[in-house]
N, C-alpha and C positions, 0 to 999 in steps of 0.2 A: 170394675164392679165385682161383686162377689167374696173374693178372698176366703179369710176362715175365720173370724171374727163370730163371737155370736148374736149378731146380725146378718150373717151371711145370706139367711134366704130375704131379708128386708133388702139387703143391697141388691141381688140380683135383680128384684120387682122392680128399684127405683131407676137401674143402671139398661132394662130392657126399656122401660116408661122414655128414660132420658133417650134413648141412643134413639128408637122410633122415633120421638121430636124432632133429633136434627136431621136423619134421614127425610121426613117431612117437609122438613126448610130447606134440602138442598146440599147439606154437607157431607163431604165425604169420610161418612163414621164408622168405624169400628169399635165393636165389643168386644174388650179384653176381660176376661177373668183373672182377678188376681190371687189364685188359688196356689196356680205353682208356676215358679218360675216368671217372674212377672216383670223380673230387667231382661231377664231374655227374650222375652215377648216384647219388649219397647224397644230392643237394640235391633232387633230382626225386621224392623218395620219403616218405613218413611211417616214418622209423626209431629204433624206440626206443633201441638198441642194437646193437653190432657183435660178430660173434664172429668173429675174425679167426683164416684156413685160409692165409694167404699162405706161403709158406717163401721162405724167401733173402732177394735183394736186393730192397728198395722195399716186403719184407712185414715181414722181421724185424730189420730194422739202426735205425727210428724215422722211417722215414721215411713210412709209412701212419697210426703212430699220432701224429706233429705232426700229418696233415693232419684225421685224427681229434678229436684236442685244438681245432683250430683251430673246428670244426664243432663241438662240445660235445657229440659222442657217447660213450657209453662206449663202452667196448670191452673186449676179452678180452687176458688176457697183462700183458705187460711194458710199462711206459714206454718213451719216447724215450730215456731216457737207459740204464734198463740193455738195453733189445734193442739199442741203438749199438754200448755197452759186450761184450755177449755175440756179438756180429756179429762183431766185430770181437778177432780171437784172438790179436794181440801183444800189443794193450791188455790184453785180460784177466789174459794170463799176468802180466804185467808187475805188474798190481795183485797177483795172486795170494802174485806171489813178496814182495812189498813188507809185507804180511800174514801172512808166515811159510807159506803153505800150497806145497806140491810141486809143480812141473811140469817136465818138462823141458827142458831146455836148448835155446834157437833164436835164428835170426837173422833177420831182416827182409832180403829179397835185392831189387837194383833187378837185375839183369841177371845169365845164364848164366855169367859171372864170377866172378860173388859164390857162384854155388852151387858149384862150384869149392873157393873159400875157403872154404865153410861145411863142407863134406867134410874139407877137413885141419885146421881148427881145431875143431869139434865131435866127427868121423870118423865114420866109415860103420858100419853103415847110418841113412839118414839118410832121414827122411819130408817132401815135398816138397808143399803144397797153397797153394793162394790166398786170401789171409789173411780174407776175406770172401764165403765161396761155402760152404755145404752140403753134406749128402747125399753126402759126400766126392766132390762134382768137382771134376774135375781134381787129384785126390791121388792121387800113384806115389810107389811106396819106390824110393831110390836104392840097391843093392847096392857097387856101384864106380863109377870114373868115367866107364867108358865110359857109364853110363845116365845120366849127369847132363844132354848133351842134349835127350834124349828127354822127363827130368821136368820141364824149363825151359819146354820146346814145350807140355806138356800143361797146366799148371799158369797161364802167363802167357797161354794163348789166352783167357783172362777177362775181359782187360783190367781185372786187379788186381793189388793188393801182392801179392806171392810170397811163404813163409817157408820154412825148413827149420828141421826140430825132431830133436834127437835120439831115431830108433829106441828104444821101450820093449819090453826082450821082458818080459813078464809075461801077464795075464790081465785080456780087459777088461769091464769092467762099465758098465752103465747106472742111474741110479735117476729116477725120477720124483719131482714134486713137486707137491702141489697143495693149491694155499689153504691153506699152512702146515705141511701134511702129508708127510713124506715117504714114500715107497709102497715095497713089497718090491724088492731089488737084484734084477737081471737079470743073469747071466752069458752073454754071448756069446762062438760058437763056430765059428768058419767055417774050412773047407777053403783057403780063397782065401788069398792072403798077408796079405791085413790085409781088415776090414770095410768092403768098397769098395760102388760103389755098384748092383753087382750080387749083390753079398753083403744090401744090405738089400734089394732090391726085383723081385728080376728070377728067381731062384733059392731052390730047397728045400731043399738042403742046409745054409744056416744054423740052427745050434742056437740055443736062448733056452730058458736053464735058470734056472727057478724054483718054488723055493727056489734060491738063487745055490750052496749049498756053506757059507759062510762059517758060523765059529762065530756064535753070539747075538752074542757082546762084538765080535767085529773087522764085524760086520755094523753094529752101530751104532756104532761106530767111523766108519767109510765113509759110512754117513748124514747122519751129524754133520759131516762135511768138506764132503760135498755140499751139505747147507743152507750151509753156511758161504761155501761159493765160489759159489751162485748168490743169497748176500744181499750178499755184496761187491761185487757189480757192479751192484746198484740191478735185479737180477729181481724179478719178483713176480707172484702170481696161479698160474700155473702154467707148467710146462717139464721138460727134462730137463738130467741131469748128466753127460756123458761120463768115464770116467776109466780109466785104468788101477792093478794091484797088480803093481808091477816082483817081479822075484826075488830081493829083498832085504825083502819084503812092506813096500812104500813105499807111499802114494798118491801117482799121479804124476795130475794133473789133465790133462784136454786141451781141453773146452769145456763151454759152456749153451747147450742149444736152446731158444730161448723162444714157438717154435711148432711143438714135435714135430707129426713126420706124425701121421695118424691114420687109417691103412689098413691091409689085410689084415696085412701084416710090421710094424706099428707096435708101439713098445717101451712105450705108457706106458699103453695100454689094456690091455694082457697082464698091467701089473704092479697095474694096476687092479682088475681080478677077481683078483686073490689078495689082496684085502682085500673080496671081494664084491660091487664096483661094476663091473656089466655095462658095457656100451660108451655104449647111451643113456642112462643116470643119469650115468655119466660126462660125457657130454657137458652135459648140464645142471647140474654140479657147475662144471665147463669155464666156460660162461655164465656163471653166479651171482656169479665172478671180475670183469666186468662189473660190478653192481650194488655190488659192495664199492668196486672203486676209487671210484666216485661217493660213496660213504656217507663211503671214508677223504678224499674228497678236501674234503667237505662239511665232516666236522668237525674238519679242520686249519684250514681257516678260522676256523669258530668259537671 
């Protein structure tokens, strides 16, 4: 948990949240920080397994679980290649759209120029974030171009790829996913102009309405797309789906969290217990994600 990602205090909450659970349930858990030195904190220790609480960059892009793979630990979540893949939000779209599934329309920007151009060739309003960063930081809506500035400054202080995606007005939803499963839709509702990162974590006025609304059929409809686009990118184990239903009732796709938070405002534990699974059974469902990759990894060899 932890690390230096700018998620860092989001991971810490999820990574105390988590490790409490299994303490709870009886396992013998330790909290590691992966701030500094974090093979030498895995080499120095007797570890059966990892349940990884990192969020962002160096937890969820494949680069903890190489060094995981390297050490022959299991672990929780996603491979190297699809938490690269789900990191990483041009990529995905791009697979997405390559696969026939919806997302909206964007551009890869190298400088305040480009977003400029992305404004009169896609048009406003226009959603401005760093193609590899979380917990929506550094994401601003551009309304005009006076704010194009402003999103350039916010968005590039990452020192990341920048993108600009065409504004969806619709209605957005979450769904969760676990070990194959996927868990009741989540409609989210917030005052703020879009689900920022005070909307998930800092503030009470966000709604999280479940049952979502959705009839039976367009509910697994939306399910069904959701597995769809977090098996295309090589996810697995557990995560979440972001997406939007535009005003033409489209699915327009926008990403995979392959290490949802798991704090007080967290979306997958909420969607959890509306199938009965408390927070610590969760959490150990979570785990057991661990034990499978070794078992699937065991008998593809064989």
């Amino acid at each position: 948990m932890g690390g230096d990602s700018a998620e860092r205090v989001i991971s810490l909450e999820t990574g105390r949240a988590v490790h409490a659970a299994l303490c709870r349930k009886g396992v013998n858990a330790l909290a590691i920080d992966a701030k500094d030195d974090v093979i030498g904190q895995l080499k120095g220790k007797k570890i059966d397994r990892v349940f990884n609480a990192l969020h962002g960059r160096g937890g969820e892009d494949g680069v903890i679980q190489g060094v995981l793979e390297s050490l022959s630990l299991p672990y929780t979540g996603s491979g190297v290649l699809g938490s690269a893949l789900a990191m990483d939000k041009i990529r995905s779209k791009r697979l997405w759209r390559e696969m026939g599934l919806s997302t909206s329309d964007f551009l890869e920007l190298e400088s305040e120029t480009d977003l400029y151009n992305a404004a009169r060739k896609i048009g406003l309003p226009l959603m401005v974030k760093p193609v590899h960063e979380g917990s929506s930081c550094g994401a601003s809506k551009v309304n005009s171009l006076e704010d194009v500035s402003k999103a350039w400054q916010l968005a590039s202080q990452f020192q990341d790829s920048v993108m600009a995606e065409k504004w969806i007005n619709g209605v957005e939803y979450t769904i969760g996913i676990l070990d194959q499963q996927v868990l009741p839709i989540i409609k989210l509702q917030t005052p703020h102009e879009f689900y920022d990162y005070q909307a998930k974590y800092e503030v009470d006025s966000t709604e999280y309405i479940c049952p979502c609304g959705l009839t039976e059929e367009d509910e697994k409809r939306v399910q069904d797309i959701a597995m769809r686009a977090f098996i295309a990118i090589g996810a697995s184990g557990w995560g979440r789906v972001d997406l939007f239903i535009d005003e033409a009732e489209q699915v327009q796709l926008l990403e995979v969290n392959t290490v949802p938070g798991m704090t007080g405002h967290s979306l997958v534990p909420m969607a959890a217990k509306q199938v009965g699974l408390e927070f610590d059974d969760l959490v150990l469902k979570i785990l057991d994600t661990s034990v499978n990759r070794r078992v699937n990894r065991e008998t593809a060899v064989a």
